[in-house]
N, C-alpha and C positions, 0 to 999 in steps of 0.2 A: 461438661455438658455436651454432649453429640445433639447435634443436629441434622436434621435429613431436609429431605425436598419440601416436603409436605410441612414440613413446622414453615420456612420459609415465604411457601403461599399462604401460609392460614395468619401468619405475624403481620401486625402493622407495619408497615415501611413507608417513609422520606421519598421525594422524587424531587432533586433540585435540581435538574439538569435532561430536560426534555424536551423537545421539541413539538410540539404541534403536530407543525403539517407532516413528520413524520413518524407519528405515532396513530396517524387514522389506522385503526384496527380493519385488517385487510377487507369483508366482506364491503364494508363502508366505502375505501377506496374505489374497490372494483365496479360499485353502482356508481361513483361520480366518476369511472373512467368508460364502462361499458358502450360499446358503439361510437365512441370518439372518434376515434385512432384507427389506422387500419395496421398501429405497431404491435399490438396486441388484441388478440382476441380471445382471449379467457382470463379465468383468473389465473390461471397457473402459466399464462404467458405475463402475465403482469407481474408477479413472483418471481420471473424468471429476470427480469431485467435489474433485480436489485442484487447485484455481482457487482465487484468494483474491481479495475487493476489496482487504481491507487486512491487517494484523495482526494485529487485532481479528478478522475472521472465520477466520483459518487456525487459532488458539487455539481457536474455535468449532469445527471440523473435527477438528481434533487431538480435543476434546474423545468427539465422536461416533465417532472410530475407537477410545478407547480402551475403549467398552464390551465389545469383542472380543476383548481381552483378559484372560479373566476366571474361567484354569485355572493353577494350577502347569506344566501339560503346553503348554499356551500357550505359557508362558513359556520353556520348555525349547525349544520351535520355537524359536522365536525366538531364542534364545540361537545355535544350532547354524547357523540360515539364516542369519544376518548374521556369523557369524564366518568361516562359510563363505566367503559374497559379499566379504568384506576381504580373504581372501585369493585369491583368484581376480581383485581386483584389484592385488596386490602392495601393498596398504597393512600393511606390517610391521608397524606396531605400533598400536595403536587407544586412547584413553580416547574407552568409549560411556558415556552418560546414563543413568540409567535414571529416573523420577516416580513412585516407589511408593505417595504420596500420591493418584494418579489412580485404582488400582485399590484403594481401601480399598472401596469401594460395593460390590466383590464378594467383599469376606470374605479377602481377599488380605493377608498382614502384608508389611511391607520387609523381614523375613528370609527369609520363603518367598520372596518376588521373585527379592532375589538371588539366592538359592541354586537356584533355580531356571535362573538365566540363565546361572549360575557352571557348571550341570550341563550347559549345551546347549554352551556356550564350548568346554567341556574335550573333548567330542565330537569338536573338530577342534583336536587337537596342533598343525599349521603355525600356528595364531593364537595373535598376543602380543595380548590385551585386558582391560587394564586397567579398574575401573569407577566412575563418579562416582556419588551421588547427588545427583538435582536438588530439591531440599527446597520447591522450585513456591511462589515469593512469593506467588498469590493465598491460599493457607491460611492465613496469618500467621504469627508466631514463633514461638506455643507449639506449633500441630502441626508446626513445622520442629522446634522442640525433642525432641518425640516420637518422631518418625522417625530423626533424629539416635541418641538414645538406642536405638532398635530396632535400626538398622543399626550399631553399634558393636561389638553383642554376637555381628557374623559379617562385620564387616570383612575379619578377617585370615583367612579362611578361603575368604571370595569373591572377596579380591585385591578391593575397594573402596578405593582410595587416595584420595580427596575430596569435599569437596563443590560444588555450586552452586547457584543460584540462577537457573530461569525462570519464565517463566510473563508475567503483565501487566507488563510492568513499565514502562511509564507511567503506570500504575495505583500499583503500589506499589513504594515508594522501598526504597533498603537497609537504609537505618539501622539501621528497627528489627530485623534480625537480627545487630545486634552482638554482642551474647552469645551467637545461637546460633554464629556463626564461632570467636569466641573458645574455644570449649568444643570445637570439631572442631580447631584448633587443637594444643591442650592434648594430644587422644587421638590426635596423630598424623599426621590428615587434610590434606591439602593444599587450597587455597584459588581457588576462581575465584568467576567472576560475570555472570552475562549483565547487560550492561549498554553505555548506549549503541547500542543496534537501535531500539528504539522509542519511547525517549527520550533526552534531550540530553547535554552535557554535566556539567552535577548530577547524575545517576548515576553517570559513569564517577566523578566524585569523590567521589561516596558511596562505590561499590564500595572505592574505593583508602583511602581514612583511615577508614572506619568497620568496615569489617570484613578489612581487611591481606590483601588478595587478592593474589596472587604472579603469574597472569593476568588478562586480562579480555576476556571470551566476547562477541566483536562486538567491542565500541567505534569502529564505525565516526564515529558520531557526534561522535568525539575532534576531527574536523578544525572545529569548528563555535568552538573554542576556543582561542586559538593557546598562551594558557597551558598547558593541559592537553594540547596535541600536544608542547610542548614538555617537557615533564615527563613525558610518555611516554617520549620519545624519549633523555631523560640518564638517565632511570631504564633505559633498554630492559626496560619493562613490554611483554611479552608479547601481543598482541593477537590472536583465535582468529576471523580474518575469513571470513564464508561469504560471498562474494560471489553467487552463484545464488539461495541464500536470500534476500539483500535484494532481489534485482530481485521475487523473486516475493511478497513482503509489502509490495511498495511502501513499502519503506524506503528504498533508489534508486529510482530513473526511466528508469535506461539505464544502461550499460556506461563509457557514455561521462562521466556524473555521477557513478558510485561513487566514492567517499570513497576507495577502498584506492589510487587513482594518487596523492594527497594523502597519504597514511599513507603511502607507497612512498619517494617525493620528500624527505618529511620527512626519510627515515631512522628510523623506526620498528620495533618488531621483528616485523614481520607475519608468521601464519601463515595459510596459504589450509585450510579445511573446509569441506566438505559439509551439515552438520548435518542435514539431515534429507532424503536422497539422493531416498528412496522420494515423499516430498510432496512434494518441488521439482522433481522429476525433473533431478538435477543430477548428477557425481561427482568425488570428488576429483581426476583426472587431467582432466578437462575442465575446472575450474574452473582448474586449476595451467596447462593451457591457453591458457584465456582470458587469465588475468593475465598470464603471461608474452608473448603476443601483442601483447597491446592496447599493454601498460604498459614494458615491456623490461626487467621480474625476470628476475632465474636462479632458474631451477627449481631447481639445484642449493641456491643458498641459501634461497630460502623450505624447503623442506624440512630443511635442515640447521637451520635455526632451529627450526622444529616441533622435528625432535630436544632441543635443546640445551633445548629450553621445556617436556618430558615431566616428568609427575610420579613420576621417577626415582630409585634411588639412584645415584651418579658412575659407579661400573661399567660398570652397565646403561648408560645413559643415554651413557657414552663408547664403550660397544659398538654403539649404535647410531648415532652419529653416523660413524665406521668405517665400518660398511657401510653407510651413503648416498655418504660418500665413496671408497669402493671403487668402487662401481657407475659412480659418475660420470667418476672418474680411469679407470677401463677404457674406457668409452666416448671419451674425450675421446683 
């Protein structure tokens, strides 16, 4: 079965691995950056600054976009414009990100955030979007502890189904947020981990034995290890690959070097995301694109696997597996 662009955009897709604050769909950004700044003054200066040397400087950019962020009413855009932008891409079903630890400097708590995003989400009825919190490794345990404890008390009201862990993370290891996984755990929360993008294989196996994560956010880095592709691979642990995102952190080198035709090959359970659509200038129907181009995936299955890999109850989760194979079996 050939697939082109256009089948791509028009097919339902999975989004397990996204971020929020950087997927505001640009026009949206550029009104909650307009007249700020005297570092940009248009849009296409604002476009301009999303260029990274490495991974270390786009953390740096992340950091400076996140001061504009810094209203409940913010966050409500937001909410509304990217749930919006999901469906307009026919991405069904979403788990976005959110780093509530980044807008503490402006007086922001992790239940205003969510509930805030939860307000802009519900705005647009067609979106199914799920929320993670990303508890951001560089603050350490106890203010992941914190946040944890903050966002518990309106989880089930925001529809927050897990947590994760980004931010440096060649910088800092998982370990030491054993207890706080454990304890999201216990309350319910489902488990990932960015691990593996910026660092080696010792992470993916931190993520995996030290804090019982159920996915793991990247790992592309998994093929560097054949123990640990192979332990992927008999566990069919989950993997949340942005491929767009590593070319532009110089975490790959080319298309032609990504790790995910290695992850593919193995037999892995690979998911294709976007992660941060708006900074990469990437989307998930381009990326499902590329892979399936380059690499010779079925679109059909990497998406079915995103389904089967949602932080779901069996219902849901067999409902939407259904209607990705609806869609397909009609076309085919």
């Amino acid at each position: 079965m050939s697939v082109v662009a256009d089948d791509l955009d028009r097919a339902p897709k999975v989004e397990l691995h996204l971020h929020l604050e950087g997927a505001i769909p640009p026009p949206t950004l550029w009104e909650l950056v307009a007249g700020r700044t005297a570092e940009v003054r248009s849009a296409q200066e604002l476009a301009a600054r999303f260029t990274y040397r490495d991974f270390a400087h786009f953390i740096d950019t992340w950091w400076w976009m996140t001061q504009f962020l810094d209203t409940e009413d913010a966050f409500t855009t937001v909410g509304e414009a990217v749930a919006a932008s999901l469906v307009a891409q026919n991405i069904v079903y979403a788990e976005a990100s959110f780093s509530p630890t980044d807008f503490e400097r402006h007086g922001l708590t992790p239940p205003q955030i969510a509930t805030a995003l939860r307000r802009g989400i519900d705005r647009v009825p067609e979106a199914d979007v799920a929320l993670l919190v990303d508890l951001v490794r560089d603050n350490g345990p106890d203010r992941a502890e914190r946040t944890l404890d903050a966002i518990l008390d309106v989880a089930a009201v925001t529809r927050v189904v897990g947590i994760t862990i980004g931010g440096s993370e060649q910088r800092y290891p998982p370990e030491p947020f054993a207890d706080v996984y454990r304890r999201a755990a216990e309350s319910g929360l489902h488990l990932t981990a960015h691990a593996g993008e910026a660092a080696g294989p010792a992470s993916v196996w931190g993520a995996l034995r030290s804090l019982g994560v159920a996915r793991i956010g990247h790992g592309v880095r998994s093929v560097e290890d054949p123990e640990l592709l192979a332990y992927l691979v008999d566990a069919a642990v989950p993997l949340e690959v942005c491929p767009t995102s590593n070319l532009r952190t110089g975490v790959a080198a080319s298309w032609e070097d990504h790790p995910v035709a290695q992850l593919l090959a193995a037999g892995a359970a690979v998911t294709i995301n976007s992660d941060d659509p708006t900074l990469f200038g990437s989307s998930l129907a381009a990326d499902l694109a590329e892979v399936v181009s380059r690499f010779g995936a079925s679109a059909q299955d990497l998406t079915l696997t995103a389904a089967r890999s949602a932080f779901l109850e069996m219902p849901q989760r067999a409902a939407l597996e259904a209607r990705v194979r609806a869609w397909w079996g009609h076309r085919g």
